[in-house]
Every structure is written in C-alpha cells, then in structure tokens.
ChimeraX commands (.cxc) that place a marker at each C-alpha (Angstrom):
marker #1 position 23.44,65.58,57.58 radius 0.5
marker #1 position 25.35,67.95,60.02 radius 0.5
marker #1 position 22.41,68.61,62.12 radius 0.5
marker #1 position 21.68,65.02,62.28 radius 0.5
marker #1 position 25.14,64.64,63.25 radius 0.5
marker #1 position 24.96,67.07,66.29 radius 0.5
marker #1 position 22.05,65.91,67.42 radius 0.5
marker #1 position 23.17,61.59,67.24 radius 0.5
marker #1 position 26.29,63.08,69.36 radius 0.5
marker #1 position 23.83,65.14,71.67 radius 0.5
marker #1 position 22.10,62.40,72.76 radius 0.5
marker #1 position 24.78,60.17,73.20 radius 0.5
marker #1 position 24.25,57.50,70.39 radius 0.5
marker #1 position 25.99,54.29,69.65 radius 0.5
marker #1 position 29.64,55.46,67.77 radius 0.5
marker #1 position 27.98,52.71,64.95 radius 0.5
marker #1 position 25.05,55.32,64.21 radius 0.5
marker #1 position 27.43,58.14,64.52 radius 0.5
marker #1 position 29.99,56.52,61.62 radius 0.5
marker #1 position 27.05,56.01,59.58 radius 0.5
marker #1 position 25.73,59.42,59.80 radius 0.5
marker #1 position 29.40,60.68,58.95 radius 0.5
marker #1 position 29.12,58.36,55.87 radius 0.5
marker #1 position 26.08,59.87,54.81 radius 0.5
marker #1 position 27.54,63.36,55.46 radius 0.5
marker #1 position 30.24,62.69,53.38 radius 0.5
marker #1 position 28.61,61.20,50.79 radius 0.5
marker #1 position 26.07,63.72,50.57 radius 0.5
marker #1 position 29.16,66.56,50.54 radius 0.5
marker #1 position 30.43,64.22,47.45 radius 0.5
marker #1 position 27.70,64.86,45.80 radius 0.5
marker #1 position 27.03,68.44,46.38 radius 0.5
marker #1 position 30.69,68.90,45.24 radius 0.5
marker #1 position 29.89,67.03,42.11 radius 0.5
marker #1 position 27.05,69.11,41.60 radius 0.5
marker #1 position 29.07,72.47,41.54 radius 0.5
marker #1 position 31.52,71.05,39.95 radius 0.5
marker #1 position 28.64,70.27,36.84 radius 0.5
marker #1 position 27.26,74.28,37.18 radius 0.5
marker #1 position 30.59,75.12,37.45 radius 0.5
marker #1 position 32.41,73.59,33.99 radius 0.5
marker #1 position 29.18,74.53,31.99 radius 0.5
marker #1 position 29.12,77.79,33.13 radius 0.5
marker #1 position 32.93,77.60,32.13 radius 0.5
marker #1 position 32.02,76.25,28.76 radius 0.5
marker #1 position 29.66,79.05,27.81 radius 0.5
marker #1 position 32.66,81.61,27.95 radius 0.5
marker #1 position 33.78,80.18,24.96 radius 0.5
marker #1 position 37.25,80.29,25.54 radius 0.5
marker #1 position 39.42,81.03,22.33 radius 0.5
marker #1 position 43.09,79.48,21.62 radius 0.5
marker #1 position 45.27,80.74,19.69 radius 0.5
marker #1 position 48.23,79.02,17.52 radius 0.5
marker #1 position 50.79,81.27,18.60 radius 0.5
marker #1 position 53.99,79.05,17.47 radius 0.5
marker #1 position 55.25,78.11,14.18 radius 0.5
marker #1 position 56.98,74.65,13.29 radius 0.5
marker #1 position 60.20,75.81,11.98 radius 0.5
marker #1 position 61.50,72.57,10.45 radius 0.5
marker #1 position 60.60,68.67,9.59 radius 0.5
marker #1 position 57.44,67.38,8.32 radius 0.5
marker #1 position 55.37,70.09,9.70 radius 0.5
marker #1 position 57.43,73.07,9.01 radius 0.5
marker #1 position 54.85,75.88,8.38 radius 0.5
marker #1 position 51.96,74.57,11.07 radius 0.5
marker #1 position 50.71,76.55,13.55 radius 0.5
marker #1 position 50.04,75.23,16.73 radius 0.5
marker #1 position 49.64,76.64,20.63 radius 0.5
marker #1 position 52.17,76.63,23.28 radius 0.5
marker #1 position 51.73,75.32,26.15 radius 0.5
marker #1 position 51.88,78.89,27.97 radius 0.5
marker #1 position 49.34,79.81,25.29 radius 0.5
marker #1 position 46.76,77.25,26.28 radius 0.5
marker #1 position 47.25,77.91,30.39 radius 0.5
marker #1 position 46.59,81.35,29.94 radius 0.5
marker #1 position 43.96,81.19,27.82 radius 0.5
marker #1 position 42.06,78.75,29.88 radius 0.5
marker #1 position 43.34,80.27,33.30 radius 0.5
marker #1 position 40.77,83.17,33.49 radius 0.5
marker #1 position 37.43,81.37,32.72 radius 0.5
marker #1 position 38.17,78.37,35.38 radius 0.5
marker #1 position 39.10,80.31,38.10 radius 0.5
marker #1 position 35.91,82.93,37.19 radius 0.5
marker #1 position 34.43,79.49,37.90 radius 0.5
marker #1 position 35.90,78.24,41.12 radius 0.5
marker #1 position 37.57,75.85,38.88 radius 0.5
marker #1 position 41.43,74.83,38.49 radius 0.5
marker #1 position 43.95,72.30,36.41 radius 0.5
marker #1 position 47.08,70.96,37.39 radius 0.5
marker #1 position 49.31,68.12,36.27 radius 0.5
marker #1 position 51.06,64.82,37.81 radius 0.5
marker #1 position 53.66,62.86,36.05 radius 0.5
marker #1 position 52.10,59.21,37.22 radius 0.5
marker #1 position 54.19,57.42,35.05 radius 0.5
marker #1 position 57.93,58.18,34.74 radius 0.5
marker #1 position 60.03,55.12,33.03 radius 0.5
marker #1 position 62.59,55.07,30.59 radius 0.5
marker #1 position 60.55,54.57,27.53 radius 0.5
marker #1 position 56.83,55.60,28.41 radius 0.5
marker #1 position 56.13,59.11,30.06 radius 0.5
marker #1 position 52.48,59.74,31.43 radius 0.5
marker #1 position 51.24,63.02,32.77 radius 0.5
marker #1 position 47.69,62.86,34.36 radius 0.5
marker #1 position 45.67,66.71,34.48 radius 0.5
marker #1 position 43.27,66.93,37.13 radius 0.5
marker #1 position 40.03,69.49,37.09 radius 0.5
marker #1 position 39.10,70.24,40.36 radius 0.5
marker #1 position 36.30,71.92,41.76 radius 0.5
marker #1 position 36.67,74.89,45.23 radius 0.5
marker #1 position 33.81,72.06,46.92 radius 0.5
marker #1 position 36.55,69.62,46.59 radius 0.5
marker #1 position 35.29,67.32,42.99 radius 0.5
marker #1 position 37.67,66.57,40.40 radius 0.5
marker #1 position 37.81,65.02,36.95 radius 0.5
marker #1 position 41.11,63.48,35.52 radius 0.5
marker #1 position 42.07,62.68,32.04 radius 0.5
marker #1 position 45.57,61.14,31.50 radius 0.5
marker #1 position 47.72,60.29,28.72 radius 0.5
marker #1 position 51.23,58.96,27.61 radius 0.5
marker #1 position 54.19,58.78,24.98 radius 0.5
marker #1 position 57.66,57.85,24.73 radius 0.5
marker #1 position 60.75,60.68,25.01 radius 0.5
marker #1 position 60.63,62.74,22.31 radius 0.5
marker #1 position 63.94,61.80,20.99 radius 0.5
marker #1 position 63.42,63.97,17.48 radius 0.5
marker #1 position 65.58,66.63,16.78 radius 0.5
marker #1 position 68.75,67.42,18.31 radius 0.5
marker #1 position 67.40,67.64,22.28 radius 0.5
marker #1 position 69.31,65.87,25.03 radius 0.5
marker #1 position 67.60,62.99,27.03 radius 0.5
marker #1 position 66.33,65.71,29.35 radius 0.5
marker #1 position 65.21,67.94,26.58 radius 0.5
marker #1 position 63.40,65.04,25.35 radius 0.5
marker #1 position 61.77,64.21,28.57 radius 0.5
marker #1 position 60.99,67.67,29.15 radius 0.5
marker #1 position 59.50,68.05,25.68 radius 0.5
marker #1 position 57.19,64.60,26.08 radius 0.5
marker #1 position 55.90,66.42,29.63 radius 0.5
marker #1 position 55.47,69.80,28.05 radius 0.5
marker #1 position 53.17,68.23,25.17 radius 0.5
marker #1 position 51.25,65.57,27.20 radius 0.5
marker #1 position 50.41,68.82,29.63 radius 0.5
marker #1 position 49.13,70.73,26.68 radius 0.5
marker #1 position 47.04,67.91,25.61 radius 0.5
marker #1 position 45.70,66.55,28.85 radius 0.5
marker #1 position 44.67,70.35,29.77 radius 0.5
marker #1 position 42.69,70.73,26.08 radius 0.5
marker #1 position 40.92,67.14,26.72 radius 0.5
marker #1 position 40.05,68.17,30.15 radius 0.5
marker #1 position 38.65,71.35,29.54 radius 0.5
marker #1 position 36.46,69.84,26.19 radius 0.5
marker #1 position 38.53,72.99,23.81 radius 0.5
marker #1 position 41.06,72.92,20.75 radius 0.5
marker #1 position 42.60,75.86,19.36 radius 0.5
marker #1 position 41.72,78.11,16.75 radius 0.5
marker #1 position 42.26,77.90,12.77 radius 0.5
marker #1 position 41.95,74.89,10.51 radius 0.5
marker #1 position 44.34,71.76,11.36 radius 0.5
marker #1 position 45.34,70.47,8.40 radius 0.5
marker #1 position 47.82,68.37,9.44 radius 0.5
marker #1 position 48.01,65.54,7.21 radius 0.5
marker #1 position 45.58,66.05,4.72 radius 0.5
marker #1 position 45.83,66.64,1.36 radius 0.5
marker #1 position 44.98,69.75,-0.51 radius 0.5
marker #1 position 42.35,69.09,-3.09 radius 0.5
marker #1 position 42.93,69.39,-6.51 radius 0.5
marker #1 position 41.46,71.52,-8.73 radius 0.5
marker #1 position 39.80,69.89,-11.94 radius 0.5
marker #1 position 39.63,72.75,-14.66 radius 0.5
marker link #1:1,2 radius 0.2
marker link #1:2,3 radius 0.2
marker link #1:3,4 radius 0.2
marker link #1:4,5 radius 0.2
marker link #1:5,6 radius 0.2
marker link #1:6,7 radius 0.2
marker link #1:7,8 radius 0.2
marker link #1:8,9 radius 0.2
marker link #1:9,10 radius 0.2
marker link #1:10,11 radius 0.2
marker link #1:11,12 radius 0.2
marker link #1:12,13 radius 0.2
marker link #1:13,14 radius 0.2
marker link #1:14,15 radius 0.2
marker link #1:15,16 radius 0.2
marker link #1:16,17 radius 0.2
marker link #1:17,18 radius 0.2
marker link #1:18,19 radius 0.2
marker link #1:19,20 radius 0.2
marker link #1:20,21 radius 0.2
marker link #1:21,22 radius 0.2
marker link #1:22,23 radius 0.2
marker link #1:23,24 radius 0.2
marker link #1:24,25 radius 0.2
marker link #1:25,26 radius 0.2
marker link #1:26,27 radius 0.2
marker link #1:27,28 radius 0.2
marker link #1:28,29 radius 0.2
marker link #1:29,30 radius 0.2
marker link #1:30,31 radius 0.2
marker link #1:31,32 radius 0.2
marker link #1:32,33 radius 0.2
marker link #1:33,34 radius 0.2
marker link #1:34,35 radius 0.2
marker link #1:35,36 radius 0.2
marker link #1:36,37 radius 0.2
marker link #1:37,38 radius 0.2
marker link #1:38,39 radius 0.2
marker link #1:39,40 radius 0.2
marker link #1:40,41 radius 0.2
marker link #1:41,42 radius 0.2
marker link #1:42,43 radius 0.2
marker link #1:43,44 radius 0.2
marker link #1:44,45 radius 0.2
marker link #1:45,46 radius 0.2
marker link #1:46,47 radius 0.2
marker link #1:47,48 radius 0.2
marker link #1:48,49 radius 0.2
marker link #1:49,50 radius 0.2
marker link #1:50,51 radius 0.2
marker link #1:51,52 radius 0.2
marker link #1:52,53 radius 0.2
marker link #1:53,54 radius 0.2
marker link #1:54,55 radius 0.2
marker link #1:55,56 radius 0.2
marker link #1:56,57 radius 0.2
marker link #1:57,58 radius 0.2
marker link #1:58,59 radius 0.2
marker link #1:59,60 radius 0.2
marker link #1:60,61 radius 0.2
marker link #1:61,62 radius 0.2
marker link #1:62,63 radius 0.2
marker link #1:63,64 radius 0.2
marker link #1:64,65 radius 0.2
marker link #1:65,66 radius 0.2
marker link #1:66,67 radius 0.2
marker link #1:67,68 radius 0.2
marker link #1:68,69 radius 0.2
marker link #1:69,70 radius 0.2
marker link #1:70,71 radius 0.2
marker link #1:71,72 radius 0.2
marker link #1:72,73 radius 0.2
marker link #1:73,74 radius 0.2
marker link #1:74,75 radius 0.2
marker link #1:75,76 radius 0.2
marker link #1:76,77 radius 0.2
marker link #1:77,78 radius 0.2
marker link #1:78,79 radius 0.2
marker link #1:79,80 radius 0.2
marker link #1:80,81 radius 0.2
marker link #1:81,82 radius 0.2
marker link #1:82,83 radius 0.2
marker link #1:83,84 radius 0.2
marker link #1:84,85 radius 0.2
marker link #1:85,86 radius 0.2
marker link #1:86,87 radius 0.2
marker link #1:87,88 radius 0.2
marker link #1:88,89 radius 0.2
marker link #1:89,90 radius 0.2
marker link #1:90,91 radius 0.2
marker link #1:91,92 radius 0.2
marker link #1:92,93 radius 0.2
marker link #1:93,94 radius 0.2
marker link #1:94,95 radius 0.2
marker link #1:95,96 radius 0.2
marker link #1:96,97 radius 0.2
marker link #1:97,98 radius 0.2
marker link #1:98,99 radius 0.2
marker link #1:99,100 radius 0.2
marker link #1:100,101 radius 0.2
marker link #1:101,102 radius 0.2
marker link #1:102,103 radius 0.2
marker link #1:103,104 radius 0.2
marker link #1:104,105 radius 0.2
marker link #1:105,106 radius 0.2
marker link #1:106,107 radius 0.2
marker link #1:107,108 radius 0.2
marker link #1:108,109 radius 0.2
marker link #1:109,110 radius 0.2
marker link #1:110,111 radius 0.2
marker link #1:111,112 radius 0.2
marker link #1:112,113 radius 0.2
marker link #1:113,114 radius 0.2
marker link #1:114,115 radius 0.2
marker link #1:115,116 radius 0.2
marker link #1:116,117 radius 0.2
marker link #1:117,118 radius 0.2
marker link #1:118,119 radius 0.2
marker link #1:119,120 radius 0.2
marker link #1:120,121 radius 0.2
marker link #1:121,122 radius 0.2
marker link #1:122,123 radius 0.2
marker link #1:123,124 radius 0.2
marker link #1:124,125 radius 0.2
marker link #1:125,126 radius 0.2
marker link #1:126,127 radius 0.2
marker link #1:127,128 radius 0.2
marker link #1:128,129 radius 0.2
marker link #1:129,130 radius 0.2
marker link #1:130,131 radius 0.2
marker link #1:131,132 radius 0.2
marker link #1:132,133 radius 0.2
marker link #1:133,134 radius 0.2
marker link #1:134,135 radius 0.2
marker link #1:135,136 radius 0.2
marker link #1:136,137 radius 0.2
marker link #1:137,138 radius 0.2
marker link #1:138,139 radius 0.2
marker link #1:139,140 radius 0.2
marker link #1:140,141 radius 0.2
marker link #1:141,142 radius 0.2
marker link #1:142,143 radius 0.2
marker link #1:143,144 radius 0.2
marker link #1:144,145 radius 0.2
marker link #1:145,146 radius 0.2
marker link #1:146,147 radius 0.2
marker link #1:147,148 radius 0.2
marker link #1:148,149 radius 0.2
marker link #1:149,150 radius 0.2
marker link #1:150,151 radius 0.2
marker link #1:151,152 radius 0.2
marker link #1:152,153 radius 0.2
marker link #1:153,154 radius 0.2
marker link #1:154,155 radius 0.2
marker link #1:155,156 radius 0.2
marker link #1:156,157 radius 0.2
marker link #1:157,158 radius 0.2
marker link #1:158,159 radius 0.2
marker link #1:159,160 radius 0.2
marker link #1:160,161 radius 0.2
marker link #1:161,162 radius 0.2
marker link #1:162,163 radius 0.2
marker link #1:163,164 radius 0.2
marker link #1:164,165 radius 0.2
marker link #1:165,166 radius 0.2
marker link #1:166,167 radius 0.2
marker link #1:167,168 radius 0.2
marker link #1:168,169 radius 0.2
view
C-alpha cells in the first residue's frame, strides 16, 4: 500500500484515489497490527506466567484467604508482555458517586489493542475514608481487569465460598 501510495502521488492522481489508497494503507496497517498483536499474546501465553497469593485477609468473612496484590499481579505479568512487545494500562472511564469503572487496555508496539472493563461501587467496608474506599474499588477493579485481560488467575485453590466436605466414617 505505501508503494502504491508513492507512485498515485508520482503521477499526480486525483486527491479521491489518493484518500482511498490511504484508507487501504491504513486498513491494511490495522490489520497487520492485529496480526502481531495475535503472535504476540500467544507467544505471551505459552510463558505460563505464575501468580502468586502473596496477601492474607486479616479479618471479616474471609479472614485466612490468600489472595494477590495488585503489585503482585503487575509484576508478575510485566516481564512476559513486554518480552512480547506487549503492555497494560488502566483508565478510570467511569467516576460517579456510587459506580466506579476502570477499563485495562492490552496494546500491541504495531499499535492494536484489546480492552476489557469492569465496575463496582466504593468499597465502603471496613473503617477506610471515602477516598480509601475509592482508592480501594480502583485498586481491585485494576487487579481484575489486568487478570481478565491477560486470560491468567493466580495460583492455589480458591475456595472462597465453598464448603468443606464432610467426611462420612
């Protein structure tokens, strides 16, 4: 599509068949990107990236669970995406007084991207200040987003919420 490019300007075409070779350029770049941006996450998903529940719940309903920080999760993750021209950030595209949403966006060095968002109101538990709260609500809705993204969970058995069989003797 470039050469075709140089050579509609080169000869002086109509700026009509010029705008639609740009279009095709760029949708043929589009889908290039895309196309790297497929190697690329496979490749990423055959390093087998391991996370590991680092933090304890100290109190409430889940005292004793295990679960990984948010620090835990970036820095697990960090190495294998960038080994694969790959990288994750995070927009808050939803900030209102009851309903937080943070959207994570994959994104590819030829320019693709995925997204994946999600939402949930302040997390009011505990004895955190409206800020905390806020701050808490971003913090977990980063750690999710990132782990849906990237297609990985953590390590260990999540037994959160079911029952421990009985034993019949």
């Amino acid at each position: 599509p470039m050469n075709m490019l140089a050579i509609a300007v080169q000869r002086g075409m109509d700026p009509a068949t010029i705008k639609d070779l740009m279009d095709l350029r760029d949708r043929w770049e589009a889908d290039e990107a895309r196309k790297a941006f497929n190697v690329a996450f496979a490749s990423f998903k055959a390093e087998a990236v391991k996370i590991i529940k680092n933090k304890t719940v100290d109190a409430g309903p889940l005292a004793g669970k295990k679960y990984a920080e948010l620090f835990a999760v970036v820095n697990a993750l960090t190495p294998a995406l960038s080994a694969n021209g790959l990288s994750a950030s995070w927009k808050i595209t939803k900030d209102e007084k009851d309903w937080i949403e943070v959207t994570c966006t994959l994104k590819h060095v030829l320019g693709h991207s995925d997204s994946v968002s999600m939402g949930g109101p302040a997390d009011t538990g505990g004895a955190k200040s409206p800020i905390q709260a806020r701050a808490s609500t971003v913090s977990y809705l980063e750690r999710y987003t990132l782990k849906a993204i990237c297609g990985v969970s953590e390590q260990g058995d999540d037994t959160d919420g079911v029952r421990k069989r009985e034993t019949i003797n």
